[in-house]
C-alpha positions as CSV (number, residue, x, y, z in Angstrom):
1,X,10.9,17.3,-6.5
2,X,12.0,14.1,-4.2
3,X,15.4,14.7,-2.1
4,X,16.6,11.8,-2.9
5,X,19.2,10.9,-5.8
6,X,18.1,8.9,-8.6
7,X,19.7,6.0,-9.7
8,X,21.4,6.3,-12.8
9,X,19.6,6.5,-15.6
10,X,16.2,7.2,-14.3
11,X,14.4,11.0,-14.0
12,X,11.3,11.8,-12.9
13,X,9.5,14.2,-15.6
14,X,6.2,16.3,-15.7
15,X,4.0,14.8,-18.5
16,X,0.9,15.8,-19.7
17,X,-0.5,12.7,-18.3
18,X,1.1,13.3,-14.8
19,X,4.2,13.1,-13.1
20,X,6.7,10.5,-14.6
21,X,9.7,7.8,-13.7
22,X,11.7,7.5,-17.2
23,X,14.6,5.4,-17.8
24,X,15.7,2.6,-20.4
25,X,13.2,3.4,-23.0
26,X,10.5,2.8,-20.3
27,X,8.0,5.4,-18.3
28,X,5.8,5.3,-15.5
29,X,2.8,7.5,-15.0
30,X,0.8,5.8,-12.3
31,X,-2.9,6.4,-12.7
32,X,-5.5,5.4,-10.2
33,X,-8.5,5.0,-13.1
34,X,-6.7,1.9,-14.0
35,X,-8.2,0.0,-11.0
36,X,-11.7,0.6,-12.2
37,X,-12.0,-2.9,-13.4
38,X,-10.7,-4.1,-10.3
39,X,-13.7,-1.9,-7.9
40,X,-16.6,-2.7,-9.7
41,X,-19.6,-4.2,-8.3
42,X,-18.9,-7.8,-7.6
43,X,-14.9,-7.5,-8.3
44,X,-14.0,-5.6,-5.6
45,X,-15.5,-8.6,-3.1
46,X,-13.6,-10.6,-4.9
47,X,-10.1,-9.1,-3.6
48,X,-8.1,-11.3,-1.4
49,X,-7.1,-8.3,0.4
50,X,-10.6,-6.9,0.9
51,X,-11.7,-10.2,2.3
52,X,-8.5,-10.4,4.7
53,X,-9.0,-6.6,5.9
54,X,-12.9,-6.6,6.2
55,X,-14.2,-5.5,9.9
56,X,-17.1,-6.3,11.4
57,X,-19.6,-4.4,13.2
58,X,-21.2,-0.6,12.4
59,X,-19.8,2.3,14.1
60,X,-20.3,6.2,13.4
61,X,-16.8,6.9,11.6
62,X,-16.1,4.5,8.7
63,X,-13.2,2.2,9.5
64,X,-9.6,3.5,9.3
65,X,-6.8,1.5,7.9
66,X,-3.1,2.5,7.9
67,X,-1.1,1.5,4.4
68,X,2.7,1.9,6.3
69,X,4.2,0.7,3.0
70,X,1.9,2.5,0.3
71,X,4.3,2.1,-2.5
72,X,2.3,3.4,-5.8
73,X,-1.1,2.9,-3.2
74,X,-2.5,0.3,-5.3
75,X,-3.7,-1.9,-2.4
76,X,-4.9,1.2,-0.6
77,X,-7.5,2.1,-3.0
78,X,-8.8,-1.1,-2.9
79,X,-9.4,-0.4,0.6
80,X,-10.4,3.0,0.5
81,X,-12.7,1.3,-2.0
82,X,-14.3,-1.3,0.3
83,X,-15.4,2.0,2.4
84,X,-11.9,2.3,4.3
85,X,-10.6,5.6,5.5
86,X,-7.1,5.2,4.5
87,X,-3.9,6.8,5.5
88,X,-0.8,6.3,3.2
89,X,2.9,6.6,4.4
90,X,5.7,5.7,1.9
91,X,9.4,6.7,2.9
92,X,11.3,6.6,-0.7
93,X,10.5,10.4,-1.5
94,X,10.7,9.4,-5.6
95,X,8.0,6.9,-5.3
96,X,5.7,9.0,-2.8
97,X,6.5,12.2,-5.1
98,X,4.6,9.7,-8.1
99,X,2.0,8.4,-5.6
100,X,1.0,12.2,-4.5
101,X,0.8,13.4,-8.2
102,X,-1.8,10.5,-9.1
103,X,-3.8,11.2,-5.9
104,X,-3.9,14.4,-6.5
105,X,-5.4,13.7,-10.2
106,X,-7.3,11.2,-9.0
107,X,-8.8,13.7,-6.6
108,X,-10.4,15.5,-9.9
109,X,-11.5,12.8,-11.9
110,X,-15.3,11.8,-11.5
111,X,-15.5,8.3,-11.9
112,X,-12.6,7.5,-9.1
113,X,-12.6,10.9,-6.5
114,X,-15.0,9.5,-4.3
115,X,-12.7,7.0,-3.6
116,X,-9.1,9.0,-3.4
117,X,-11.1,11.5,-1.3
118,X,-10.6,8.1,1.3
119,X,-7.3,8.1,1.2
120,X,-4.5,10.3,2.5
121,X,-0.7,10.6,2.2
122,X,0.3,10.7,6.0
123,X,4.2,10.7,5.8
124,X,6.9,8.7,5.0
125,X,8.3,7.2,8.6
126,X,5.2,4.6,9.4
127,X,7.0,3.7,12.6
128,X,6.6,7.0,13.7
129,X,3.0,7.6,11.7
130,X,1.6,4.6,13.8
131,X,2.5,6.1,16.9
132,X,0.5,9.4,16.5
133,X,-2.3,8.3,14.4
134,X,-5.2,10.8,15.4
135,X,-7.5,7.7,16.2
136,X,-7.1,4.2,16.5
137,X,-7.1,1.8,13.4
138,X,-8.9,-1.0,12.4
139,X,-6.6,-2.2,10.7
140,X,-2.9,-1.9,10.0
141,X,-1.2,-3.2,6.3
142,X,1.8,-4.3,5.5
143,X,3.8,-4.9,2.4
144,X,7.1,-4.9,2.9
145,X,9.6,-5.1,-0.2
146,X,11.5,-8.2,0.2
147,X,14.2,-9.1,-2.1
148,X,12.9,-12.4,-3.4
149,X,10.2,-10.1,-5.1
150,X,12.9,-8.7,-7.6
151,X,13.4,-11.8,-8.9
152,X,9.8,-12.5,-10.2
153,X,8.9,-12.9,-13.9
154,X,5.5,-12.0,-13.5
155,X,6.1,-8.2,-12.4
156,X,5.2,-5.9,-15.2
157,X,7.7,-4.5,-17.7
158,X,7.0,-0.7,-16.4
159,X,7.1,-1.9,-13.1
160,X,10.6,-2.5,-13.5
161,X,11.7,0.8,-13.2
162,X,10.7,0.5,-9.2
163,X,13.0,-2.0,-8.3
164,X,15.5,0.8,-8.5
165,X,13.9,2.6,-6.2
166,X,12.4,0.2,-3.4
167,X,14.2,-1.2,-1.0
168,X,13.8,-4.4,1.3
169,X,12.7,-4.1,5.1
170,X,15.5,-3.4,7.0
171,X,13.7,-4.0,10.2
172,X,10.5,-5.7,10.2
173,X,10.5,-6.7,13.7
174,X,10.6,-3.0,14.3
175,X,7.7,-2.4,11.7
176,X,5.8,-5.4,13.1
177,X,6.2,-4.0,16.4
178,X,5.1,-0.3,15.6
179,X,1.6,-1.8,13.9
180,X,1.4,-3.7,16.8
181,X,1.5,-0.7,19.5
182,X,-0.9,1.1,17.3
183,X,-3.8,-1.8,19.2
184,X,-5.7,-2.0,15.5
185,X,-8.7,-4.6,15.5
186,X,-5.8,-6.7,12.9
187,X,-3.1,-6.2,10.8
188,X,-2.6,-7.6,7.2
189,X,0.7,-8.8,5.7
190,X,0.9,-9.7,2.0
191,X,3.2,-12.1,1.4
192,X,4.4,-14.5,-1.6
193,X,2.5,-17.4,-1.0
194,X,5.4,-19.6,0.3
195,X,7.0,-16.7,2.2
196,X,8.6,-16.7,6.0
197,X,6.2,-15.0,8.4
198,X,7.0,-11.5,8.5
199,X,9.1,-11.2,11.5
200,X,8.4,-14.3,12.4
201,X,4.8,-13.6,14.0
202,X,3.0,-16.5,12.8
203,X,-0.7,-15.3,11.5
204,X,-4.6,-16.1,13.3
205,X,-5.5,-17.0,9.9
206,X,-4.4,-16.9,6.3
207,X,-6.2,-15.5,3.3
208,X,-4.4,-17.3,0.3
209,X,-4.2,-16.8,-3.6
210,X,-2.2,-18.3,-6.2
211,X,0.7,-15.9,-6.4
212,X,0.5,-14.2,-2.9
213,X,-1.2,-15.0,0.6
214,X,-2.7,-12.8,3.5
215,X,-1.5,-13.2,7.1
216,X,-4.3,-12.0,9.5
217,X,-2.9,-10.9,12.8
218,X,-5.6,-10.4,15.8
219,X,-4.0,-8.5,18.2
220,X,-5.0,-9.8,22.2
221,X,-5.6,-6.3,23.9
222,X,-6.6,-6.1,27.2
């Protein structure tokens, strides 16, 4: 069970789908074969965020990307499912407590474990994570909750119950800083499409959508 407090209102509860978030007549059971649709031959390309994280060149290991702000890991297994090795750090214990259940059944259904097999919850303090990864990554992503994001209509009704839970970047000059020390080929930062730079690091190149954009950082190491 998470060590943090729950907001009024919410519990988490064991269901015989999986691990639960349950509050105002709503409930939560966040399940990975829901992104089939989304990995499927052709679709997957199709992904802004695969197109913004893709690395070129063949090497022995497949390519390692960092998640530092996993939330429900969505966004990961789309890159664990573009080939990425993918390691997962979330620091609200509630919402990393949900994310570890549905890897974990993930991990034993057919039709999805090859992919959660890719990915990994690391930790929770990705400042810390980046600094002692056990290789360097190709990539560093970044998805910090902002609260502008609250506001939107578009967010799904069971969604709702995370805005209890997540909280905006406190520091993102400290996070932008940490992905940068970890020397990855880029980092990714999704963003709402007419959103600040994150910490004011202005991008190499932009993938852009209708609702939210990509910043592409290309790191200059020596």
């Amino acid at each position: 069970m998470a060590e943090r407090a729950l907001p009024e209102g919410l519990e988490l509860r064991q269901t015989p789908r999986g691990l639960a978030l349950v509050g105002g007549g709503m409930e939560l059971v966040p399940d990975f074969e829901d992104m089939l649709p989304r990995v499927r031959p052709g679709a997957l390309q199709r992904e802004l965020l695969v197109r913004a994280a893709r690395c070129k060149g063949a090497q022995d290991a497949p390519f390692l990307a960092v998640d530092a702000t996993a939330g429900l890991g969505e966004d990961a297994f789309l890159l664990a499912a573009a080939g990425f090795e993918v390691l997962l750090f979330e620091r609200d214990p509630v919402i990393a407590a949900l994310l570890s259940d549905a890897l974990g059944r993930a991990r034993d259904a057919p039709a999805i474990a090859p992919v959660a097999c890719r990915m990994r919850l690391a930790g929770s303090d990705s400042v810390e994570g980046l600094a002692r990864l056990p290789r360097r990554p190709d990539v560093v992503y970044l998805d910090p909750m902002f609260p502008e994001r609250r506001k939107s209509a578009a967010v799904k009704k069971k969604f709702q119950l995370l805005h209890h839970l997540e909280r905006p970047c406190e520091d993102a000059a400290t996070l932008m800083e940490a992905a940068c020390a970890a020397r990855p080929r880029k980092i990714v930062v999704k963003r709402p499409v007419k959103g600040p730079f994150l910490a004011e690091v202005k991008p190499s190149y932009q993938v852009v959508g209708k609702a939210v954009r990509y910043d592409v950082i290309v790191p200059a190491h020596p």
